[in-house]
N, C-alpha and C positions, 0 to 999 in steps of 0.2 A: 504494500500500500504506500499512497503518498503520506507522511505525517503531514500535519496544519503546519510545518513551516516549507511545505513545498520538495521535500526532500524523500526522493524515491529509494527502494531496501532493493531492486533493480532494477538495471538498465540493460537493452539491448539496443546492440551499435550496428548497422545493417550495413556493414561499410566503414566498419572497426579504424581500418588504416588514416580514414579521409584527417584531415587536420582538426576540422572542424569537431567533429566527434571527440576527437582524443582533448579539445580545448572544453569540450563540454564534461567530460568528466573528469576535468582538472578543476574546475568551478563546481562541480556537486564534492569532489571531493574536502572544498576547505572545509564544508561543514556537516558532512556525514560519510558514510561508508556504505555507499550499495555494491553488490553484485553486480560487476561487468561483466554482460557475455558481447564478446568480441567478434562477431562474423564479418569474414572476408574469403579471401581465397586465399591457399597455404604459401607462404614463403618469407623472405626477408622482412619487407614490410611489415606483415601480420605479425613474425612475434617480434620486433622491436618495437611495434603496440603494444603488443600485450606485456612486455621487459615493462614499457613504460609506466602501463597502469598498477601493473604490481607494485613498482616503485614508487607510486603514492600510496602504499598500501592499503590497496582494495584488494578483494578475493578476485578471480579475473577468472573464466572459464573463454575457451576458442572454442568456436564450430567453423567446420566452413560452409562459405555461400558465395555462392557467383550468380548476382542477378539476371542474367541471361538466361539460365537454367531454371525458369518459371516452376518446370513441374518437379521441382524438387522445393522448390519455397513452403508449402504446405507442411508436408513432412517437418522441413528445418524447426519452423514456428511452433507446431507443436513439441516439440522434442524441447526445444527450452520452454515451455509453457509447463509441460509434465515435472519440470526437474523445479518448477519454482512459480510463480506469479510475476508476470511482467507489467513493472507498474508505469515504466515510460519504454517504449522503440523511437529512436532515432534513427529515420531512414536518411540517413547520411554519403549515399553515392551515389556518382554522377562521371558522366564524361565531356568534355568540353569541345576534345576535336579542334580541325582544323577550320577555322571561317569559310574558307572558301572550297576545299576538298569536301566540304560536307555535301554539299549542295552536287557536286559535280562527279563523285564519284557512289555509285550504290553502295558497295558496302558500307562505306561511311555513314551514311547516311543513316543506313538500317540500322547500326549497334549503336549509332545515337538514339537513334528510338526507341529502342529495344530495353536498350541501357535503364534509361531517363525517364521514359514514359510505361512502357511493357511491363520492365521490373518493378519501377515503382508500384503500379495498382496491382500487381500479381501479392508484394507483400503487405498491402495496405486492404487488401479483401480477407487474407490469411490474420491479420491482425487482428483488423474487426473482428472476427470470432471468437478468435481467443477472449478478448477483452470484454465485450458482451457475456461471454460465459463466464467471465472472472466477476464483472456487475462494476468495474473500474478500470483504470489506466489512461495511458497519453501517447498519441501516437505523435511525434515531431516531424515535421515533412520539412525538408529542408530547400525551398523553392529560390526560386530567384526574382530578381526586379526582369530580366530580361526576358520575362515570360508574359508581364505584366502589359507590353506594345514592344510588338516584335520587331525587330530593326533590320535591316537591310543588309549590317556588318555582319549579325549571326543569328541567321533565322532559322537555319534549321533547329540549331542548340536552344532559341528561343519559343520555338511554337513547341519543343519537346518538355522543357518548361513550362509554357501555359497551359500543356495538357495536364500535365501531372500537377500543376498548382491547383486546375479543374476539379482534378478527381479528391484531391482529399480537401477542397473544401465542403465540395458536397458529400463527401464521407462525413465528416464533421455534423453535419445536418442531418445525415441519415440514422448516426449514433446518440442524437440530442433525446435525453431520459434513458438511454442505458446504462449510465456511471461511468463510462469511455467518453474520450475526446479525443479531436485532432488540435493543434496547433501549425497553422503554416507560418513558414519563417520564411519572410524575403530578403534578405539580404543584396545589398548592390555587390557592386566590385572588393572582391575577402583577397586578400594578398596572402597567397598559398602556394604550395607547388607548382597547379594546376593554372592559375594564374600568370608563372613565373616567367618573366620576358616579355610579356605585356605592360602599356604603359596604364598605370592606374588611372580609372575616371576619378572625376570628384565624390566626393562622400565617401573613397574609400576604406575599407575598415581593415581590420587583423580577423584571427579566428576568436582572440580571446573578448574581442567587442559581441562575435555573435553567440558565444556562447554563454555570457551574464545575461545576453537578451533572451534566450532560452529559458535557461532556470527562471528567471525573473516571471516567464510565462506560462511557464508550469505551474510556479505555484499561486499565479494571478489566476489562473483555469483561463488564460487569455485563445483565441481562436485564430487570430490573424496578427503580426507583427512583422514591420520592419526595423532593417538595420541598414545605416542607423535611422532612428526615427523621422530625421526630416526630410528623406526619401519618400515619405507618405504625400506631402503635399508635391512634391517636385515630380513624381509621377502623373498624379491626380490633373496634374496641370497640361502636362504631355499627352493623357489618354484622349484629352482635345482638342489637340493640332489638329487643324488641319493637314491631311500628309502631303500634300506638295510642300508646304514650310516644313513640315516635318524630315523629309526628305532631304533639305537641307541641311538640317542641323550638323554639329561637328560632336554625334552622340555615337 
């Protein structure tokens, strides 16, 4: 369960590796100690995650999961469901791709979908159940501003985003009176690996900005959040262009 100060006994990381994730239970850890389960795929990465989290001294269990691999998500989900109560999932992977290879090459294309949007509602359905059957929990979707009015520079990474931003706000509504929720998190431009070599837009943040805005909305029982917050109106503003000005922009 979550206690009344917002603090989950645990967490699953759907994408263990991502930064983001690992910054989020660096921030639940100053002030409790849940159960990490780690899911990625096996390798270097995964356990110098999991080195990591152990090193703030949390219990830490690995599974593996490769989002692409949909018919295996069910299985996964309950298997840490049976071993424990999941009181937040953080669906924390994504693939970003190349801007312009997206659009012009298939395969690219498709494991950005696949990726981004496929994986995500394959374990955001598997979720839901568990969690309706638990009568509680938090699902984190970890969405983007770029989903929010898709741009010309990365549309296909964006429309993959606006789908998956889609689906779990309406999961969110679909789970309203079960004791489950979703919280979507948008996030503009996070300076991360994934990131790395690109020149940051304005309102840029770190991982460890999006992850106090996490916690913060856990235990708000918040539904929608961005980071940083004055991304809210500076979208709001943009969802209005006109797209011939829009089209211009240097966004």
């Amino acid at each position: 369960m979550i206690d009344a100060l917002g603090r989950p006994q645990t967490v699953l990381l759907l994408g263990g590796t991502s930064e983001i994730a690992q910054a989020v239970v660096t921030a639940w850890a100053r002030n409790g100690h849940p159960h990490v389960v780690l899911a990625a795929r096996p390798g270097p990465r995964r356990d110098a995650a999991a080195s990591y989290v152990a090193s703030l001294g949390l219990e830490v269990t690995v599974v593996d999961f490769d989002a692409e691999r949909t018919d295996e998500h069910p299985a996964l989900v309950e298997q840490v469901a049976a071993e424990r109560d999941i009181d937040v999932a953080v669906v924390a992977f994504g693939v970003l791709g190349d801007e312009e290879q997206a659009w012009q090459d298939h395969d690219a294309a498709v494991r950005l979908a696949q990726v981004n949007y496929t994986g995500a509602v394959s374990v955001g359905v598997c979720l839901a159940a568990v969690m309706r059957r638990q009568g509680h929990g938090t699902i984190v979707a970890l969405s983007s501003v770029a989903g929010e009015r898709v741009r010309r520079s990365n549309f296909v990474y964006g429309s993959t985003k606006a789908g998956m931003d889609g689906f779990f706000l309406g999961l969110g509504e679909a789970l309203r009176g079960s004791g489950a929720g979703v919280l979507v998190v948008r996030p503009g431009f996070v300076r991360t690996r994934m990131t790395e070599g690109r020149s940051p837009a304005p309102l840029s943040v770190g991982p460890e900005q999006v992850a106090d805005a996490v916690v913060r909305g856990v235990a708000r029982r918040e539904e929608l959040i961005w980071v940083p917050a004055p991304l809210r109106g500076v979208m709001s503003g943009l969802r209005h262009v006109p797209r011939p000005l829009f089209r211009r922009l240097p966004i």
